[in-house]
SEROGU-676792 format. One record per residue (C-alpha): x, y, z; residue in three letters. Coordinates in steps of 0.02 Angstrom, whole numbers. Example, Ala and Ser with C-alpha at 12.3 -4.5 7.8 and 13.67 -1.06 7.14 Angstrom:
% residues 2
      c1      c2      c3  res
     615    -225     390  ALA
     684     -53     357  SER
//
This chain:
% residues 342
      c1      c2      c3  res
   -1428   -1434   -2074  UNK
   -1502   -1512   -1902  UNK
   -1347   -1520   -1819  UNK
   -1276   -1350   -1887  UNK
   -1458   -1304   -1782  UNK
   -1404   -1395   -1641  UNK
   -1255   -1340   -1612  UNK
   -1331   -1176   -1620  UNK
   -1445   -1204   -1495  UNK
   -1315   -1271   -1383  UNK
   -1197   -1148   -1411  UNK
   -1345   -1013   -1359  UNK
   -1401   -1103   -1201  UNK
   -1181   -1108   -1137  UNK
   -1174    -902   -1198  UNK
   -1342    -845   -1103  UNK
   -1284    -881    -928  UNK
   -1103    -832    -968  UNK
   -1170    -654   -1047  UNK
   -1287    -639    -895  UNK
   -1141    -641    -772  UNK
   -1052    -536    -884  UNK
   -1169    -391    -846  UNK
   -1126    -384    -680  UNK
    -943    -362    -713  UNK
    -856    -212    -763  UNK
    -709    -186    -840  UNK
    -631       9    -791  UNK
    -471      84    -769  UNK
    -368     249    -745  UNK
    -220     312    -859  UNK
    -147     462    -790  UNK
      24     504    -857  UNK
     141     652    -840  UNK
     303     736    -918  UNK
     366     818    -757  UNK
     513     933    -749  UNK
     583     938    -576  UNK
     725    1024    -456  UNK
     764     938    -318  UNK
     890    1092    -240  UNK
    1041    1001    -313  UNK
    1013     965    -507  UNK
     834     958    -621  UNK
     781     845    -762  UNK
     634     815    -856  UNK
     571     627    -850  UNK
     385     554    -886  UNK
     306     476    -736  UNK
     151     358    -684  UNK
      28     443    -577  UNK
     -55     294    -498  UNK
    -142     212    -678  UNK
    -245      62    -657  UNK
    -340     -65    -691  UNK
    -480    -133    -622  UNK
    -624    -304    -623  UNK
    -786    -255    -510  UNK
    -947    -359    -482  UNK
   -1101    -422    -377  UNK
   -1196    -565    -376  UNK
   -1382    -544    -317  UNK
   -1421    -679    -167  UNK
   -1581    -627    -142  UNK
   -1667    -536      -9  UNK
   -1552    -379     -32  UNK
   -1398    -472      11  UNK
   -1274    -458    -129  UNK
   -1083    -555    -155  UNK
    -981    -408    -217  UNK
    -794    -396    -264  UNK
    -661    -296    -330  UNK
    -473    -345    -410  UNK
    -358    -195    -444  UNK
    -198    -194    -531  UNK
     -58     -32    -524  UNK
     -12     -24    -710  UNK
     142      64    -769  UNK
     119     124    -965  UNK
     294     216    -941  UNK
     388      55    -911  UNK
     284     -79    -963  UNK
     245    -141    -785  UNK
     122    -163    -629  UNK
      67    -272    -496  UNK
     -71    -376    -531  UNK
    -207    -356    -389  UNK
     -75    -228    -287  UNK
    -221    -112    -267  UNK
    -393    -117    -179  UNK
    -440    -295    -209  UNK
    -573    -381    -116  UNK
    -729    -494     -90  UNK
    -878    -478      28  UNK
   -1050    -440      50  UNK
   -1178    -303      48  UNK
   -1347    -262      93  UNK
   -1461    -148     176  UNK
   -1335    -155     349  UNK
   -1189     -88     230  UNK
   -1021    -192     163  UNK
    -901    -287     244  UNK
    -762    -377     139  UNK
    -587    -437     173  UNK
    -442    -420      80  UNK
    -316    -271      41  UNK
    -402     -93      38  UNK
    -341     101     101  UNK
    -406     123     265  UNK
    -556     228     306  UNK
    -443     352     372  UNK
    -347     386     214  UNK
    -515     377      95  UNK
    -599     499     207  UNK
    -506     648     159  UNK
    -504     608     -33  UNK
    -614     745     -96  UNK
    -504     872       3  UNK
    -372     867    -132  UNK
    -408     952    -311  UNK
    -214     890    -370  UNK
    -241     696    -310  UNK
    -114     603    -418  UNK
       7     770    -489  UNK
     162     833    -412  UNK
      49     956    -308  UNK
     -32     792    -221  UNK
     -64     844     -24  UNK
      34     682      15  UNK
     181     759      -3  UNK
     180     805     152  UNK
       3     757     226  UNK
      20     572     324  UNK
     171     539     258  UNK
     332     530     386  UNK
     454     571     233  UNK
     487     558      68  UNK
     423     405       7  UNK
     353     334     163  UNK
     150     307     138  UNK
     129     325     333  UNK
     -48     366     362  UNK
    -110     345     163  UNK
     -67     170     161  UNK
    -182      10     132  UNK
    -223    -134     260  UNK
    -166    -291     187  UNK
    -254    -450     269  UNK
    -388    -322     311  UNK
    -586    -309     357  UNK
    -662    -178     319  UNK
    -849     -89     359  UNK
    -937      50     258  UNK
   -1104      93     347  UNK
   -1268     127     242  UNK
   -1323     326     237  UNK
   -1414     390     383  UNK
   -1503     564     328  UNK
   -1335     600     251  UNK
   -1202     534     397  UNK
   -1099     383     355  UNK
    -977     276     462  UNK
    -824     172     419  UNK
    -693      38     509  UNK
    -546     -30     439  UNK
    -447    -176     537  UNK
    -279    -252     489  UNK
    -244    -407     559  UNK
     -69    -442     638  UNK
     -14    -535     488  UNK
      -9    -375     403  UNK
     166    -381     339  UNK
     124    -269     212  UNK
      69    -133     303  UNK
     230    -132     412  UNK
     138    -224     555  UNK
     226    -335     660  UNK
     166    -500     686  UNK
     188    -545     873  UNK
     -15    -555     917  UNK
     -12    -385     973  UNK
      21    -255     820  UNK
    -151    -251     751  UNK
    -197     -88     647  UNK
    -386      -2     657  UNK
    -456     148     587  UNK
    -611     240     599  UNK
    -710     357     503  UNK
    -865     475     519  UNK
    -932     566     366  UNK
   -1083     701     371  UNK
   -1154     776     176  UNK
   -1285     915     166  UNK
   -1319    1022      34  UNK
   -1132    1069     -27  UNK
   -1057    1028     138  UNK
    -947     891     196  UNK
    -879     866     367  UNK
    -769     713     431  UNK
    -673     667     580  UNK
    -548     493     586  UNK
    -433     409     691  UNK
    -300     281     656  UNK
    -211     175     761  UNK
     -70      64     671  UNK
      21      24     852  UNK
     218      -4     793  UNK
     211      33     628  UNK
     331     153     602  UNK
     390     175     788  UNK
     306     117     955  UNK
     119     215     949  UNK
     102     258     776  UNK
     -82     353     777  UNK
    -175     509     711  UNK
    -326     604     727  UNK
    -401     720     589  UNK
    -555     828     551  UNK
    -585     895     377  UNK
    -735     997     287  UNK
    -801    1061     115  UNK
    -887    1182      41  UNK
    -949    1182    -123  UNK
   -1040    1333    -172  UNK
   -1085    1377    -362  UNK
    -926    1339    -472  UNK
    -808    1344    -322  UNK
    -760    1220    -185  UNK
    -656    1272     -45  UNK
    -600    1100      63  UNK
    -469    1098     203  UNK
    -390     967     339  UNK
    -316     980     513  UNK
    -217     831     578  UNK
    -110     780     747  UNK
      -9     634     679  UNK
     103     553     804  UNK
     237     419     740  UNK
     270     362     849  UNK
     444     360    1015  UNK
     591     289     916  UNK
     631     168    1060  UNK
     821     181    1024  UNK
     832     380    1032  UNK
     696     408    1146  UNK
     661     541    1016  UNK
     454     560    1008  UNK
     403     621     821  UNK
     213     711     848  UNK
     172     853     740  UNK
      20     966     668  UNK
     -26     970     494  UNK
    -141    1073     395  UNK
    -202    1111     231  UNK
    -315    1213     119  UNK
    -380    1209     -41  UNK
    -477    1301    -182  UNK
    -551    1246    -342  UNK
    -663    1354    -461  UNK
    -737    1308    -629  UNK
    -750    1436    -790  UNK
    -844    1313    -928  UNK
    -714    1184    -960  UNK
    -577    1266    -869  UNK
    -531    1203    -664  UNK
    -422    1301    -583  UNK
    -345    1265    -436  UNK
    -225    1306    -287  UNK
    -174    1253    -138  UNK
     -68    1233      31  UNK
       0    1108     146  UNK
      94    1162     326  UNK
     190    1040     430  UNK
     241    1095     594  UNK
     405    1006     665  UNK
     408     835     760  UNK
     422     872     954  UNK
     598     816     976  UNK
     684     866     808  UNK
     718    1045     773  UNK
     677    1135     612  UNK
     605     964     523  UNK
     460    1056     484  UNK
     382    1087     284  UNK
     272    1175     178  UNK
     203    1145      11  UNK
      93    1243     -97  UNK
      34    1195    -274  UNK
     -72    1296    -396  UNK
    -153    1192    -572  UNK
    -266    1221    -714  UNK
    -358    1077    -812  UNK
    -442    1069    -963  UNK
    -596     953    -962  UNK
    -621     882   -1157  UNK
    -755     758   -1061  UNK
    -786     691    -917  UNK
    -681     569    -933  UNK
    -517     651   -1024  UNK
    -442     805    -976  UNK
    -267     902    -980  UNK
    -171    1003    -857  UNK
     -44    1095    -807  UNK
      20    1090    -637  UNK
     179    1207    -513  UNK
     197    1153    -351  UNK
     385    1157    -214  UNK
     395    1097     -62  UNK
     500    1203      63  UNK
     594    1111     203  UNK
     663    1152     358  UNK
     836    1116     377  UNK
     813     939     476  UNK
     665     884     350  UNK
     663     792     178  UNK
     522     798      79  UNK
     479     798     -84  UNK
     346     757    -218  UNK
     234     594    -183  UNK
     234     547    -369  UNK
     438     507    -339  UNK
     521     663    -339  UNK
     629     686    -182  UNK
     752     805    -105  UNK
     954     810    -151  UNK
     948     817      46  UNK
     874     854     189  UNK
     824    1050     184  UNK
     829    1085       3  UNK
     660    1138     -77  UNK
     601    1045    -227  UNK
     506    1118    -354  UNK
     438    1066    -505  UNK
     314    1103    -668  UNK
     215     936    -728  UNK
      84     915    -884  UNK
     -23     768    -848  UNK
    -157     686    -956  UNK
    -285     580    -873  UNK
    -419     459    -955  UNK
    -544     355    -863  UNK
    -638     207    -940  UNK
//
């Protein structure tokens, strides 16, 4: 009976520290998936599709003194095909305190997360990436991660908060070259009152996708009652392709509306691309309207229409994988996503 007691006790004594650390880890994860029926201008289908599910291992450590160790590992997880990569997401370890974060490791810049709450359809066909950031159809271009990358998130200041994002030269998978000189930065400025939200950022990713890949962009919300109206302007510049001499520069812009009846969001919105300085008619629009039933906040439904219209030199399509027979045909497409967070 003594040593059934003492193993007890022992057993106790090895669990307490191990359940202590335990409470500052949590377990969460996204599961967003979608039966999507889609015409790319040539032929449709119907096919089911992963809209960016994960999951995800977060904790802190306290040091004392209001310093804290604090990390992050994020897997992509693919319930359609029974696949993933483990930490392919924001993963990351660093430190925090009353100065702010900083932590290394692979995380979107603070260009691409400042313009998040701008898009009501984030993860649907009607995602603004179709066309916002992105150089074509399946290119991330300015909505990409920093691998090998430091990154800075400032504390509040009366409701105006600053981030920096550098990727170091190694950054192979970001697109960077690594001769010592194709470094990637990005910088981000964030101002909350009330219902309003106001941001400017800037991105330089030097060679990335041709020689001076960088943008600039200013975006605001406005969240009155049950409605939210958000919107973005942005001068993205590719880049010279060194071989053509061709520049590719353009304006972007989009708009957005969300209002809420009880359970019900409905939403719309558009996306205009202007054409790249030295290539006629590769110009795009998109536009996107939803409606989402909320069972919780954590479950919902909805139903989602969106096209994207191209010029006749352009080729986009949906972000979620969707792209055009060729360049100038409009896609279009009607999805039903459901999306559970734990």
């Amino acid at each position: 009976m003594q040593k059934k007691l003492l193993a007890l006790a022992i057993a106790g004594a090895l669990a307490a520290p191990l359940a202590a650390q335990a409470q500052n880890v949590q377990i969460y994860g996204l599961l967003q998936m979608s039966v999507d029926r889609v015409d790319d201008g040539n032929e449709s289908g119907t096919s089911m599709t992963d809209n960016n599910s994960r999951l995800g291992f977060r904790g802190t450590e306290d040091l004392g003194n209001g310093l804290k160790a604090i990390f992050q590992l994020e897997s992509s997880v693919r319930p359609d095909e029974r696949g993933g990569t483990w930490t392919g997401r924001d993963s990351w370890v660093g430190l925090a305190g009353s100065f702010g974060s900083v932590v290394v490791g692979s995380k979107f810049t603070a260009y691409k997360s400042s313009t998040d709450f701008v898009d009501p359809m984030a993860d649907t066909i009607g995602d603004y990436n179709n066309i916002f950031g992105v150089f074509e159809f399946d290119s991330d271009g300015f909505n990409d991660r920093f691998t090998n990358g430091i990154f800075y998130d400032s504390p509040d200041f009366g409701g105006l908060k600053f981030s920096a994002s550098y990727g170091l030269n190694s950054n192979g998978g970001a697109g960077f070259e690594s001769d010592g000189d194709n470094e990637g930065w990005s910088l981000a400025a964030t101002y909350k009152t009330g219902g309003l939200t106001l941001v400017a950022a800037y991105e330089d990713q030097d060679d990335r996708i041709f020689e001076g890949t960088k943008a600039f962009k200013v975006a605001a919300g406005y969240k009155f009652g049950n409605t939210t109206i958000t919107g973005a302007y942005a001068v993205e510049d590719f880049g010279k392709d060194a071989g053509t001499g061709e520049k590719y520069k353009r304006d972007v812009l989009f708009a957005a509306v969300k209002h809420s009846i009880g359970n019900v969001d409905l939403m719309a919105s558009y996306t205009w691309a202007d054409e790249f300085d030295d290539v006629d008619d590769s110009g795009a629009q998109a536009f996107a309207i939803g409606a989402v039933y909320n069972f919780s906040k954590r479950t919902n439904i909805g139903a989602y229409y969106a096209q994207v219209k191209n010029d006749d030199n352009a080729g986009f399509g949906f972000d979620s994988g969707y792209g055009p027979a060729a360049d100038g045909e409009k896609v279009k497409g009607f999805s039903i996503r459901m999306r559970h967070a734990f």
